[in-house]
C-alpha distance (Angstrom), angle and dihedral (degrees) to the residues before:
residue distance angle dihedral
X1 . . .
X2 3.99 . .
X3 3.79 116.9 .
X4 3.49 133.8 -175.0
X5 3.99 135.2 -171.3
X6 3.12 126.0 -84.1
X7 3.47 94.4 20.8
X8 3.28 121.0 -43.0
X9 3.69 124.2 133.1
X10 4.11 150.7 153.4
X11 3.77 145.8 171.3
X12 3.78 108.9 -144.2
X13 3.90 106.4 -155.1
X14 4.04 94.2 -166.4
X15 4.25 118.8 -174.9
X16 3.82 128.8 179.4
X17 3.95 87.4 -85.4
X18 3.63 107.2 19.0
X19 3.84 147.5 53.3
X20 3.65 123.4 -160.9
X21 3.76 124.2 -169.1
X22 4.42 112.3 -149.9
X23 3.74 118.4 -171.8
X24 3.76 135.0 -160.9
X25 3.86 118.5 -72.6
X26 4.19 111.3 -102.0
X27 4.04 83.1 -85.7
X28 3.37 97.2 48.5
X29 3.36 110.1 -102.5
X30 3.91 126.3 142.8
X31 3.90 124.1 176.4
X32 3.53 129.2 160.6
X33 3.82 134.7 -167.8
X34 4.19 132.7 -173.1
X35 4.11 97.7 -74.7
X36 3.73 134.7 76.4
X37 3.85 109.1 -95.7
X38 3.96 86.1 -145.9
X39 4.14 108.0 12.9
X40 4.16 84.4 173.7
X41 4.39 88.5 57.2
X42 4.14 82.0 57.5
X43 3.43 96.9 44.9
X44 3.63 85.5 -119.2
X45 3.97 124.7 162.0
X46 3.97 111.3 -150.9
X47 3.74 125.8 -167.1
X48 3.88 117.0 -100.7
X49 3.29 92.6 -119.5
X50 3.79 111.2 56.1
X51 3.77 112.4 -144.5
X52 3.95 89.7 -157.2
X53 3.48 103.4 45.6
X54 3.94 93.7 149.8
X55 3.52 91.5 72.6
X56 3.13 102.6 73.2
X57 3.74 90.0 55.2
X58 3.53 89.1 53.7
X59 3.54 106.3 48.5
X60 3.62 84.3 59.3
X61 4.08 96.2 47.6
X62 3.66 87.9 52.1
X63 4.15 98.7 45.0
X64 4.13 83.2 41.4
X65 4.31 93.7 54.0
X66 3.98 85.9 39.0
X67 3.58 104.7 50.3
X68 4.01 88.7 38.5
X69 4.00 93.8 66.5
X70 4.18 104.3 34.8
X71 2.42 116.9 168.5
X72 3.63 80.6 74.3
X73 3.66 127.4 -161.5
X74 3.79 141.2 177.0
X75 3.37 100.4 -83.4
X76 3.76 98.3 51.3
X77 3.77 96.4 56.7
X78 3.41 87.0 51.0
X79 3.93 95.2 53.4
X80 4.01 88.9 50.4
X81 3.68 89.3 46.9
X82 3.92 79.2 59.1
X83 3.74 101.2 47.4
X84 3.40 125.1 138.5
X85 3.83 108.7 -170.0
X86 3.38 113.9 120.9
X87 4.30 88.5 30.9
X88 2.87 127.0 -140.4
X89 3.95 87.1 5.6
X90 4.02 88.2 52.2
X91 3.76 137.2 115.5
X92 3.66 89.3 -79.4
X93 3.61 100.5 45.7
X94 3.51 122.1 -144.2
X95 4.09 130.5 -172.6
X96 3.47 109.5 -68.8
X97 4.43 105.9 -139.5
X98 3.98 86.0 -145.7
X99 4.04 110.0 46.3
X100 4.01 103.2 86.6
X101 3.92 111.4 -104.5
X102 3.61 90.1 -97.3
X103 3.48 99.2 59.9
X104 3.77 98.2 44.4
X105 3.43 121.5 141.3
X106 4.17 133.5 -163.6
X107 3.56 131.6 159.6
X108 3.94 100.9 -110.7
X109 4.06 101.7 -174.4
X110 3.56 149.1 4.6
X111 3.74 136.7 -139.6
X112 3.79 129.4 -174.5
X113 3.88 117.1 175.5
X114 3.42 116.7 -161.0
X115 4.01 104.0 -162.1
X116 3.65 93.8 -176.6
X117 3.66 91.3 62.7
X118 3.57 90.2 31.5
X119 4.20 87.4 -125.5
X120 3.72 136.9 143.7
X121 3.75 120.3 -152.1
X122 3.95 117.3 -166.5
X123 3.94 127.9 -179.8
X124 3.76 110.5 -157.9
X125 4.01 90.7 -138.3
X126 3.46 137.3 -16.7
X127 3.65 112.6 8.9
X128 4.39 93.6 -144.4
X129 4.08 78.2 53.7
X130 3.97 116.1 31.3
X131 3.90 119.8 46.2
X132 3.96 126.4 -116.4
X133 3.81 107.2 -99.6
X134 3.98 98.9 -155.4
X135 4.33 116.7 -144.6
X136 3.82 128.9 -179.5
X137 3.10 117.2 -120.1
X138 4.01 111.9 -137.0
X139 3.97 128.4 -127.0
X140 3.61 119.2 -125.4
């Protein structure tokens, strides 16, 4: 995800072959999640069986909660960075008691930029668990 102020942002899916540019929704809003969007657009073969099939699910949760409170501030990114629908599979992604140790999965930071303010805001773990430690970001 590249963003620019004012307004200015993309997702750039990129495979072996292929480059695909994604923009922001007609509101503005612009998630991403650890899958293609469009694996056919980069020429890209997955496997049948998806080993992340959660997601999907929560790309959708996230651009859902997003798009359902814009104007959106701060604070609601950083209560859909929290979510919990879907648990353990959720937003915030906790360990899942069935998926084999190796394959366990949990959502171990945060980050919200702010490029209006020109501020950085990190949790150091789980964002329902660990607090957002806010930094400024400097101009150069």
């Amino acid at each position: 995800l590249i963003a620019q102020t004012p307004d200015q942002a993309v997702d750039i899916e990129t495979a072996p072959f292929s480059v695909r540019d994604v923009y922001p929704s007609d509101r503005g809003i612009l998630v991403h999640s650890n899958h293609f969007l469009d694996p056919q657009k980069l020429q890209v073969i997955e496997p049948a069986i998806d080993p992340r099939p959660h997601s999907y699910t929560r790309l959708t949760r996230l651009e859902a909660v997003l798009e359902a409170c814009v104007p959106v501030s701060i604070g609601a990114v950083q209560t859909a960075l929290a979510d919990h629908d879907g648990y353990p599979d959720s937003v915030c992604r906790h360990v899942h008691p069935d998926d084999p140790p190796a394959e366990r999965c949990v959502t171990v930071a945060s980050a919200i930029m702010d490029l209006d303010q020109r501020s950085l805001r990190l949790s150091d773990g789980q964002p329902c668990s660990q607090p957002y430690v806010e930094y400024s970001i400097p101009t150069y």
